[in-house]
Backbone as a chain_set.jsonl record, in Angstrom:
{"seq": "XXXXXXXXXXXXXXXXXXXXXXXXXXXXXXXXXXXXXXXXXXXXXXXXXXXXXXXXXXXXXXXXXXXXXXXXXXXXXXXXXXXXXXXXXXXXXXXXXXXXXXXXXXXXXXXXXXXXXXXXXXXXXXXXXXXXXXXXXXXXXXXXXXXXXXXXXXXXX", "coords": {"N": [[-71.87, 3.631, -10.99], [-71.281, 6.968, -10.471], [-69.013, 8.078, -7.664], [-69.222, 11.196, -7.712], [-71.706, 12.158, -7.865], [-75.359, 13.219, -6.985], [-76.675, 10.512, -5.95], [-74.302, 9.167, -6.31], [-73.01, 9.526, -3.932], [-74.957, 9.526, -2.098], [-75.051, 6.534, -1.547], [-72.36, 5.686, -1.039], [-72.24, 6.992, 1.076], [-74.154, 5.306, 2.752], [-73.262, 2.686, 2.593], [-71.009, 3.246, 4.438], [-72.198, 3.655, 6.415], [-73.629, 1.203, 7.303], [-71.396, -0.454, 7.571], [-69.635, 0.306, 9.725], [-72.205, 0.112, 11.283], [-72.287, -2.74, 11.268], [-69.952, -3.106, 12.739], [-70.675, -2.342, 14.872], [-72.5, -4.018, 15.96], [-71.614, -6.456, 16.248], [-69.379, -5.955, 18.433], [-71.362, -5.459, 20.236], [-72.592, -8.343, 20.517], [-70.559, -9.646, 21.82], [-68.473, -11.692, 23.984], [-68.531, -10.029, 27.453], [-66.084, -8.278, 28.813], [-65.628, -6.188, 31.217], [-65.027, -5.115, 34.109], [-66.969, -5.13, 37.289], [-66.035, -3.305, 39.338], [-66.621, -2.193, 42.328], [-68.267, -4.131, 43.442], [-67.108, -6.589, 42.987], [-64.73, -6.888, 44.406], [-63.797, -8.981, 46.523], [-63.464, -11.113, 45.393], [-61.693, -10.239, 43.337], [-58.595, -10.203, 41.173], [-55.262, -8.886, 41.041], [-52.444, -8.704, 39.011], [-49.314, -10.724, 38.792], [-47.722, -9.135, 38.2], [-47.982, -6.614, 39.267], [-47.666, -3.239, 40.751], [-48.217, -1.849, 43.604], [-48.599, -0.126, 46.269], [-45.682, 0.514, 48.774], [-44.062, -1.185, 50.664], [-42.788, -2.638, 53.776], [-42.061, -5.61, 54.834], [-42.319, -7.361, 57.849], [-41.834, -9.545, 60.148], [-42.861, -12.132, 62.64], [-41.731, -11.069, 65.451], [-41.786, -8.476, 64.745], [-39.259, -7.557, 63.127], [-37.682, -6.438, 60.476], [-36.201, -6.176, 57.525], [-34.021, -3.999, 56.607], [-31.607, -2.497, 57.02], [-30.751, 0.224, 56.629], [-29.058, 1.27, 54.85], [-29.52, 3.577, 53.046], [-29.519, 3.094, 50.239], [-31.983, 2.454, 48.625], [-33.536, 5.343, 49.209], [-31.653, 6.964, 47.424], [-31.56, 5.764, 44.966], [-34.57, 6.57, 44.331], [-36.29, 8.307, 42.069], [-37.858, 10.954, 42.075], [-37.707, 11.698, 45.092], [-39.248, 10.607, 47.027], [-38.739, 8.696, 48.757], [-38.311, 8.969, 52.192], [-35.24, 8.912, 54.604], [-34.843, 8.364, 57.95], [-32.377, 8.158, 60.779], [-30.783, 7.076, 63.426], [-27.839, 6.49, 65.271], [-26.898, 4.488, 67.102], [-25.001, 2.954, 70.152], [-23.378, -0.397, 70.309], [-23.168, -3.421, 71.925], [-20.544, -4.126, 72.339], [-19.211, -2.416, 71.771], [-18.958, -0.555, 69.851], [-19.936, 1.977, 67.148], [-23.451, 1.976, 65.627], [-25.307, 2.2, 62.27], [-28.862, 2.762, 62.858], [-32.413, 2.202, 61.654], [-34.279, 4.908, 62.223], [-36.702, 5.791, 61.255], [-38.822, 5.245, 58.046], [-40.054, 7.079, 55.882], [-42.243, 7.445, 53.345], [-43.629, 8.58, 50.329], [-46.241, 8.063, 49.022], [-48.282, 9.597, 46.952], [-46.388, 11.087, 45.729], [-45.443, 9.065, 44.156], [-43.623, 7.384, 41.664], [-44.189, 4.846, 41.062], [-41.817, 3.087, 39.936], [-40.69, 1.055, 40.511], [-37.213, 1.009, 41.488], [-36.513, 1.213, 43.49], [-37.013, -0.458, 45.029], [-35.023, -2.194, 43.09], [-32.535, -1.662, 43.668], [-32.526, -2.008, 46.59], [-30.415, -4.506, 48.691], [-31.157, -6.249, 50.825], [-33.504, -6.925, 50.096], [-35.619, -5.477, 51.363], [-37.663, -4.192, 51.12], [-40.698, -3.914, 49.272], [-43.113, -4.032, 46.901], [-46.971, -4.441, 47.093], [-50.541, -5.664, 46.515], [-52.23, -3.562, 46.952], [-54.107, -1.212, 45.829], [-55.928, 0.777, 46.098], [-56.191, 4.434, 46.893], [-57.789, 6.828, 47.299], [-57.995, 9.607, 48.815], [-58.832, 12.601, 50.831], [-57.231, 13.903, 51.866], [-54.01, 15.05, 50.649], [-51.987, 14.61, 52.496], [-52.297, 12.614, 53.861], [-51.179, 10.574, 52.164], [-48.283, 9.707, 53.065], [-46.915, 7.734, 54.403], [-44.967, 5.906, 57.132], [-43.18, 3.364, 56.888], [-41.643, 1.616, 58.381], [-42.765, -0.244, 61.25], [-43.521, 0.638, 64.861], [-41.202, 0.609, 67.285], [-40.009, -1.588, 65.94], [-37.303, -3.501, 65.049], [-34.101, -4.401, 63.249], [-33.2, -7.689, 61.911], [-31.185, -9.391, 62.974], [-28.039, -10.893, 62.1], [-27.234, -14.212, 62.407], [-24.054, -15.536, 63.366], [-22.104, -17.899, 61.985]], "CA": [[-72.422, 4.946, -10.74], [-70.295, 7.905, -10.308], [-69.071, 8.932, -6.448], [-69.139, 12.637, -7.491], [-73.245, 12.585, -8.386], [-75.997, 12.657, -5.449], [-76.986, 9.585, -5.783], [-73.316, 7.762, -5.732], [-72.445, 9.484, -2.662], [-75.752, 9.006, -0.9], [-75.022, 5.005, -1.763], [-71.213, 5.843, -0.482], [-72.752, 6.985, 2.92], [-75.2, 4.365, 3.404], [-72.266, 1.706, 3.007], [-70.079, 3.637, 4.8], [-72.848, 3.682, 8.159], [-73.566, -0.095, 7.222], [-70.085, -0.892, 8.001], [-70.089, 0.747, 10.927], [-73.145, -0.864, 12.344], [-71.824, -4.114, 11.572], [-69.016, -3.458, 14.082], [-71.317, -1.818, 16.46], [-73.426, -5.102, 16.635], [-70.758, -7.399, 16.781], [-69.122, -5.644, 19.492], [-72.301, -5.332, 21.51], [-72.837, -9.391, 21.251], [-69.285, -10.665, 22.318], [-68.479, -11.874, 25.634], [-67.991, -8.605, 27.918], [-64.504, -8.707, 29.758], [-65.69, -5.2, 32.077], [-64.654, -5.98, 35.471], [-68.038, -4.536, 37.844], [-65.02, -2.784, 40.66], [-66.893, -2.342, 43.926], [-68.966, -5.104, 43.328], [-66.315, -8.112, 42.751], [-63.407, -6.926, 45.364], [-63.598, -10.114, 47.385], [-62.954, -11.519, 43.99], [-60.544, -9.204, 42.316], [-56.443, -10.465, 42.404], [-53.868, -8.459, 40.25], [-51.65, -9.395, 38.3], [-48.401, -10.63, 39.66], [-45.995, -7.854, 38.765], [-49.0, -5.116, 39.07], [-46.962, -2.473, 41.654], [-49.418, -1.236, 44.321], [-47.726, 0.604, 47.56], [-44.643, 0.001, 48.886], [-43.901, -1.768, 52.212], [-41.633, -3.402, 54.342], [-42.417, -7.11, 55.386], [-42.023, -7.581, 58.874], [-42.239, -11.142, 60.847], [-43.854, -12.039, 63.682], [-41.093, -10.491, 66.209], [-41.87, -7.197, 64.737], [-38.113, -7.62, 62.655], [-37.402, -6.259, 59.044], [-34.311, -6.712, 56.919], [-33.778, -2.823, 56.26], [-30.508, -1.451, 57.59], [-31.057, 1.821, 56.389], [-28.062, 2.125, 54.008], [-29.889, 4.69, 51.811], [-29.679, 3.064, 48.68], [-33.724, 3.113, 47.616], [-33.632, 6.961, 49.319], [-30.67, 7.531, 46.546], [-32.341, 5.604, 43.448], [-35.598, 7.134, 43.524], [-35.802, 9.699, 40.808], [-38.233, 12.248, 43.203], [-37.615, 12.113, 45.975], [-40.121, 9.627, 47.701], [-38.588, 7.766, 50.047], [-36.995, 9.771, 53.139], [-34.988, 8.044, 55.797], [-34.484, 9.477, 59.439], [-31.336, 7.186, 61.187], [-29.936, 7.049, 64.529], [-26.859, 5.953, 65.985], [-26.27, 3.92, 68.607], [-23.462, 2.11, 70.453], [-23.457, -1.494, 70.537], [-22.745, -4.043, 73.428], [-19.147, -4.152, 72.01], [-18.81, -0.469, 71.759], [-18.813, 0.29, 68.477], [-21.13, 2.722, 66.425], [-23.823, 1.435, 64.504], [-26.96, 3.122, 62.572], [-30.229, 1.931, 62.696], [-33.548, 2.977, 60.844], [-35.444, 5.176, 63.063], [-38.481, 6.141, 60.406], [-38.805, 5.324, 57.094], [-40.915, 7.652, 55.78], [-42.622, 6.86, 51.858], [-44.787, 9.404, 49.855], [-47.188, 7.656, 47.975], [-48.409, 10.169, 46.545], [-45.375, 11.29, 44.581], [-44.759, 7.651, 43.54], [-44.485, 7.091, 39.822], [-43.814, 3.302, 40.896], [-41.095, 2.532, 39.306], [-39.339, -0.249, 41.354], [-35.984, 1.257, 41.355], [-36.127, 1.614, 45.046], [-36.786, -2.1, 45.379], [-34.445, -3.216, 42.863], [-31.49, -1.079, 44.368], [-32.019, -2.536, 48.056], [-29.435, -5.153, 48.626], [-31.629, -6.694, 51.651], [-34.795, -6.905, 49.965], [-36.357, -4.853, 52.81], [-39.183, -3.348, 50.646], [-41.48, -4.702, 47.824], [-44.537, -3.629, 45.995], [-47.784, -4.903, 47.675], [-51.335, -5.681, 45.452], [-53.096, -2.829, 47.277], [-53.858, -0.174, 45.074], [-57.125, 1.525, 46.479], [-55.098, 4.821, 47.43], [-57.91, 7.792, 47.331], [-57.607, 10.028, 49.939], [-59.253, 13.759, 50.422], [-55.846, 14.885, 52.347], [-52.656, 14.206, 50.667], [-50.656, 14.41, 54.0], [-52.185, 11.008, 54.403], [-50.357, 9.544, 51.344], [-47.295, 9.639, 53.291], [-46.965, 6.647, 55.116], [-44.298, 5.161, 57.543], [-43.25, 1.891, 56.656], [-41.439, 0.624, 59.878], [-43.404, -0.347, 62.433], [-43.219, 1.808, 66.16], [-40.536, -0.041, 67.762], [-39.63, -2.67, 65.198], [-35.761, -3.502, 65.245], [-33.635, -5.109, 61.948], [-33.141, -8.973, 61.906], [-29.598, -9.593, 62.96], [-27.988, -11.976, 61.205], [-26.291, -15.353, 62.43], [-23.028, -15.203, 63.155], [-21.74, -19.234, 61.503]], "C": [[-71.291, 5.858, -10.262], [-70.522, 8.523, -9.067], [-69.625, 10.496, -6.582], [-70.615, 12.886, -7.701], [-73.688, 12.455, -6.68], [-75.584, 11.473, -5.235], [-75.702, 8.631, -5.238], [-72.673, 8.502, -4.229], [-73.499, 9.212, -1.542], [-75.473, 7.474, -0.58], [-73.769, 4.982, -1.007], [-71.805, 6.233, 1.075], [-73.524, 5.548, 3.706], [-74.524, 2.903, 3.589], [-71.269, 1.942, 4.045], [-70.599, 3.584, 6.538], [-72.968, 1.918, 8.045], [-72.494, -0.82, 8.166], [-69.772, -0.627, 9.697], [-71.028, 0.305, 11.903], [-72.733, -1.93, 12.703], [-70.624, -4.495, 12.522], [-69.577, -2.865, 15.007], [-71.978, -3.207, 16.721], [-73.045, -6.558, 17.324], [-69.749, -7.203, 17.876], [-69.897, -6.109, 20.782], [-72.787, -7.19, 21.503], [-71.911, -10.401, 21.783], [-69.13, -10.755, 23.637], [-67.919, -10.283, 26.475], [-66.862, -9.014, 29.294], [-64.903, -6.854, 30.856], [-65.993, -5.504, 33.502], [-65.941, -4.918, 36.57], [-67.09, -4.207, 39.543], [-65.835, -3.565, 41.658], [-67.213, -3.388, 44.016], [-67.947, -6.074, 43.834], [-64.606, -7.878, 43.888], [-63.025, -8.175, 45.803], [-63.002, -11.522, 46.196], [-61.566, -11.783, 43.245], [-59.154, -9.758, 42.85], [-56.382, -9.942, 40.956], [-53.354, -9.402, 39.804], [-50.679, -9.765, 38.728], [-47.432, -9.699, 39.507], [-46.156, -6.403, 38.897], [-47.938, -4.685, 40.392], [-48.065, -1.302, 41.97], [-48.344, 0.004, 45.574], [-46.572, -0.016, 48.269], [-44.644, -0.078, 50.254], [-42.906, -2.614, 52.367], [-42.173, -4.224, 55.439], [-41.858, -6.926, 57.047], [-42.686, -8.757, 59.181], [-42.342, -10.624, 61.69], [-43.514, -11.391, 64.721], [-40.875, -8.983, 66.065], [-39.994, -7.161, 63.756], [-38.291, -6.651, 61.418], [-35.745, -6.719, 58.462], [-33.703, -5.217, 56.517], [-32.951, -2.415, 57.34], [-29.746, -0.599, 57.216], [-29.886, 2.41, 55.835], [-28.379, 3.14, 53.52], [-30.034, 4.377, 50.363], [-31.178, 3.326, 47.801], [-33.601, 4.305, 47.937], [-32.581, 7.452, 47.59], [-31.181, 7.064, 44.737], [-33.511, 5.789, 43.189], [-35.761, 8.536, 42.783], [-36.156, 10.943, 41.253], [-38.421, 12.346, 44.409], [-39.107, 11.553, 47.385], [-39.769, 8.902, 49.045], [-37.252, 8.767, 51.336], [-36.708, 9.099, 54.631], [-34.448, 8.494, 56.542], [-33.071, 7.959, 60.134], [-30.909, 7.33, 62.26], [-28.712, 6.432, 64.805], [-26.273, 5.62, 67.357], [-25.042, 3.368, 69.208], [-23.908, 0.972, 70.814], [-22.798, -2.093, 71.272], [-20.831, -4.313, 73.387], [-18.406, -2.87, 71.787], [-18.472, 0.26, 70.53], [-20.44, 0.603, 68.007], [-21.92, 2.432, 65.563], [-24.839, 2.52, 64.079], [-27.942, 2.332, 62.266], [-31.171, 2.415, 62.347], [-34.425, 3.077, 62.158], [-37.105, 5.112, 62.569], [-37.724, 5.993, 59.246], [-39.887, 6.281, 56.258], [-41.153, 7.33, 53.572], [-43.732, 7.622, 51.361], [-45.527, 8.897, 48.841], [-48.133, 8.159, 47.097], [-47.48, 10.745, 45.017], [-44.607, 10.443, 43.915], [-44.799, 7.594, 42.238], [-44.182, 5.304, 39.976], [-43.253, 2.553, 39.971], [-40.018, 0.888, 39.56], [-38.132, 0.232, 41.323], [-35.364, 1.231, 42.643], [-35.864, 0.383, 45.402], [-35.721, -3.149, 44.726], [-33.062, -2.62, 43.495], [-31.447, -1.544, 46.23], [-31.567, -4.013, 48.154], [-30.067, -6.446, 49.784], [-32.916, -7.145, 51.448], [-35.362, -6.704, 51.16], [-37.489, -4.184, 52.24], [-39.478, -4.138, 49.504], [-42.663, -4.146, 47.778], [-45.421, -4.644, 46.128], [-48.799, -5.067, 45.909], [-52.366, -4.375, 45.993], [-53.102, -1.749, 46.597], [-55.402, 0.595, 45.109], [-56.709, 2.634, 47.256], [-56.256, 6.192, 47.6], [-58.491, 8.338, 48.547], [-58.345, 11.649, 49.643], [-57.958, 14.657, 50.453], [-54.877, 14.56, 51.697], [-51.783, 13.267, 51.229], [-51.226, 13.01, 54.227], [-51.492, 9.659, 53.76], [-49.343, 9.323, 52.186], [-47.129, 8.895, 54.537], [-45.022, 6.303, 56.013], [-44.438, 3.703, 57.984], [-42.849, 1.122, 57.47], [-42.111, 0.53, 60.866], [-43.084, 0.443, 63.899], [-42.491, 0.016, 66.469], [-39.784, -1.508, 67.626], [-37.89, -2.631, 64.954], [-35.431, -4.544, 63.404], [-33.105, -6.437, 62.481], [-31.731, -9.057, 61.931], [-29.175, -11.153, 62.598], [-26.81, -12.876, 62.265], [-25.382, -15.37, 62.275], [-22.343, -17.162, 63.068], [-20.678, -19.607, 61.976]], "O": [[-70.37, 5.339, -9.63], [-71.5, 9.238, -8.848], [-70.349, 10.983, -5.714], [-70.83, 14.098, -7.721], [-73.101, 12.023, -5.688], [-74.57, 11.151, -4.615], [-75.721, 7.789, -4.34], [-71.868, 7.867, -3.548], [-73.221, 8.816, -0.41], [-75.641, 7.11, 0.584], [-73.875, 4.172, -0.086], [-71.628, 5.516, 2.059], [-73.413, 5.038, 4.821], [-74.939, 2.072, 4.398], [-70.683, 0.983, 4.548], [-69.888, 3.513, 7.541], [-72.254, 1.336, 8.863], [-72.679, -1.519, 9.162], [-69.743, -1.458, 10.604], [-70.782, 0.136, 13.097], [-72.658, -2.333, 13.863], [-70.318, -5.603, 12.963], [-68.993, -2.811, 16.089], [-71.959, -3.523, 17.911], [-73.523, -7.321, 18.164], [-69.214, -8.225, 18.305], [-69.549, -6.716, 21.795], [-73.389, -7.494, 22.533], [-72.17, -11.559, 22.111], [-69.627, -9.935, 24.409], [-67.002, -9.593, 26.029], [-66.914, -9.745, 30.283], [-63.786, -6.441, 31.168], [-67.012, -6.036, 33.94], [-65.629, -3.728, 36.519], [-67.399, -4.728, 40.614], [-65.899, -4.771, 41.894], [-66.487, -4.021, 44.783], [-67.924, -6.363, 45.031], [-63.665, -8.668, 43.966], [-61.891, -8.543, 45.495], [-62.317, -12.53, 46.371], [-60.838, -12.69, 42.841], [-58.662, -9.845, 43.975], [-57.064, -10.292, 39.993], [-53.561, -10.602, 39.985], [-50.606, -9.021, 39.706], [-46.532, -9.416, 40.298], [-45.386, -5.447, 38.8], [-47.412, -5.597, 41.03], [-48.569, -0.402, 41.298], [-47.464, 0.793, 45.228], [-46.597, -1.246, 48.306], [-45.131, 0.786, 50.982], [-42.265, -3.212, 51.503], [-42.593, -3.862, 56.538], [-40.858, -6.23, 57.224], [-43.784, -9.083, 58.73], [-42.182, -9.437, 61.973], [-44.463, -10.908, 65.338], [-40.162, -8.291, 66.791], [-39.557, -6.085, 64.164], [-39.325, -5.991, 61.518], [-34.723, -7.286, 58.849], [-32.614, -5.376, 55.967], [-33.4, -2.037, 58.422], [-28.524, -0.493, 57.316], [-29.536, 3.572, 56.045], [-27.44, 3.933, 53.45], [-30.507, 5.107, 49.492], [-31.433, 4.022, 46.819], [-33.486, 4.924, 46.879], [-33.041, 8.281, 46.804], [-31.164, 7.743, 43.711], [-33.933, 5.41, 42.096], [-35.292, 9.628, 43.104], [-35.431, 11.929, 41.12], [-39.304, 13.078, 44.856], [-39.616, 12.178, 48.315], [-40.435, 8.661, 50.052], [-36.052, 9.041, 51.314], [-37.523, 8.834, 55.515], [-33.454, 9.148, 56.225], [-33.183, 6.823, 59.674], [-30.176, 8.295, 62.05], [-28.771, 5.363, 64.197], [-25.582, 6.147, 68.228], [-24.02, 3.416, 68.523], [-24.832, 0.987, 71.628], [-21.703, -1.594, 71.534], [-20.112, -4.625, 74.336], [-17.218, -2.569, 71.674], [-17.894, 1.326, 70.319], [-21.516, 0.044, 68.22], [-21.433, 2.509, 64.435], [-25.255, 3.422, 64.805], [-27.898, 1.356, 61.518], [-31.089, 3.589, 62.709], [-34.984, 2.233, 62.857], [-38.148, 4.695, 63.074], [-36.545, 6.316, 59.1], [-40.868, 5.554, 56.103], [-40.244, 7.077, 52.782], [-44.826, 7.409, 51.883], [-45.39, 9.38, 47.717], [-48.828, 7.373, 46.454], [-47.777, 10.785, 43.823], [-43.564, 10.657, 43.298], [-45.854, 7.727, 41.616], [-43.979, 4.623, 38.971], [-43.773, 1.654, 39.31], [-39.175, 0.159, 39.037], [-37.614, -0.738, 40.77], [-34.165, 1.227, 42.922], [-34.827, 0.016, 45.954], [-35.427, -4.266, 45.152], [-32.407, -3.576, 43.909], [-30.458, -1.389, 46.947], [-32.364, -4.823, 47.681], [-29.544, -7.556, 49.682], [-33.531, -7.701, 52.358], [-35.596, -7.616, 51.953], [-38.265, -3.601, 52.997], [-38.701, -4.872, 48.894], [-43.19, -3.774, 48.826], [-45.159, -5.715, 45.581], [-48.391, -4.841, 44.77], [-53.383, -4.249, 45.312], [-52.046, -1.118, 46.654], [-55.913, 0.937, 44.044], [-56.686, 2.337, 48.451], [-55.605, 7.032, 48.222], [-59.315, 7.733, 49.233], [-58.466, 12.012, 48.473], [-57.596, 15.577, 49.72], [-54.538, 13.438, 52.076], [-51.223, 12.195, 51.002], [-50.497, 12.236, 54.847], [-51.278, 8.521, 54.178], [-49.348, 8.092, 52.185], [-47.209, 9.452, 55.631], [-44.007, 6.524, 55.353], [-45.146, 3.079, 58.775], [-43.358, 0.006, 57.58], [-42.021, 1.533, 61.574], [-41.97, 0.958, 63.8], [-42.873, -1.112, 66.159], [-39.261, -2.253, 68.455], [-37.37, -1.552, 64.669], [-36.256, -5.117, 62.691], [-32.519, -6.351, 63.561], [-31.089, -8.796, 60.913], [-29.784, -12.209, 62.766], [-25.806, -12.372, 62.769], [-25.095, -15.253, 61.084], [-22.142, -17.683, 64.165], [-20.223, -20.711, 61.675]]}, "num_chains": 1, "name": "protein.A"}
C-alpha cells in the first residue's frame, strides 16, 4: 500500500504508536532502580569517590595535619577556600605560622578536588554528606578547624 494515500499513512501511524507502547509497557514492568530519598536515608551510602563537603579530620586531641601553607587556597579555581594565619614564636625563638581559621564556601564549590589533591599533608578530604540546602547562603560558609584545635607536630627520630 502506498505511504502517500490515507489509508497507508493511517497504517504508518498506528505502527508507529504500537512501537511506542511496546516500550512504554516494557519499561513500566522492569525492576524499578528509583531510590525513595527521605524515606531510605538510614539506608542510603554513596559511592566511594562521590565528593560531598569538604573537611578537615581531626583526632581525638582536637589535632589536624594542616599547616596552612596555602596550597588548596592557591589551586582552587574560585576562590573557595580562604585562610586567616598567625604567627607566633616558638619555645626556641623562631617564627612560625599557624592556621588560625580556615574558612570554606560551600556554596561556591564546583567540587573539584584540586584543593585536596594539591595539599601535601592530606589535611582536607571530601566527606559523603551532601544534604547542603540552606535558606541563607552565609551559612554555606563553614569553618573547618575546630575553636582551639592546634596542628599535629611531628616526631622528631
Amino acid at each position: 500500500m502506498n505511504n502517500n494515500s490515507y489509508l497507508g499513512g493511517l497504517l504508518q501511524g498506528i505502527g508507529s504508536l504500537m512501537t511506542g507502547m511496546k516500550t512504554t509497557i516494557t519499561v513500566y514492568f522492569r525492576k524499578k532502580t528509583t531510590e525513595q530519598y527521605p524515606e531510605n536515608r538510614a539506608e542510603l551510602v554513596m559511592f566511594d569517590r562521590f565528593r560531598g563537603t569538604l573537611t578537615m579530620p581531626h583526632n581525638e586531641q582536637n589535632q589536624h595535619h594542616c599547616i596552612a601553607c596555602g596550597l588548596c587556597q592557591n589551586a582552587c579555581p574560585n576562590d573557595t577556600i580562604a585562610i586567616e594565619t598567625e604567627t607566633i614564636e616558638t619555645d626556641e625563638g623562631k617564627k612560625k605560622k599557624i592556621l588560625a581559621r580556615y574558612h570554606y564556601d560551600l556554596g561556591s564549590c564546583m567540587f573539584c578536588q584540586l584543593c585536596v589533591n594539591a595539599c601535601p599533608h592530606d589535611a582536607i578530604t571530601f566527606d559523603q554528606n551532601f544534604e547542603h540546602a540552606v535558606f541563607n547562603r552565609e551559612k554555606l560558609v563553614l569553618t573547618l578547624n575546630h575553636a582551639g584545635s592546634k596542628v599535629i607536630e611531628k616526631t622528631k627520630e
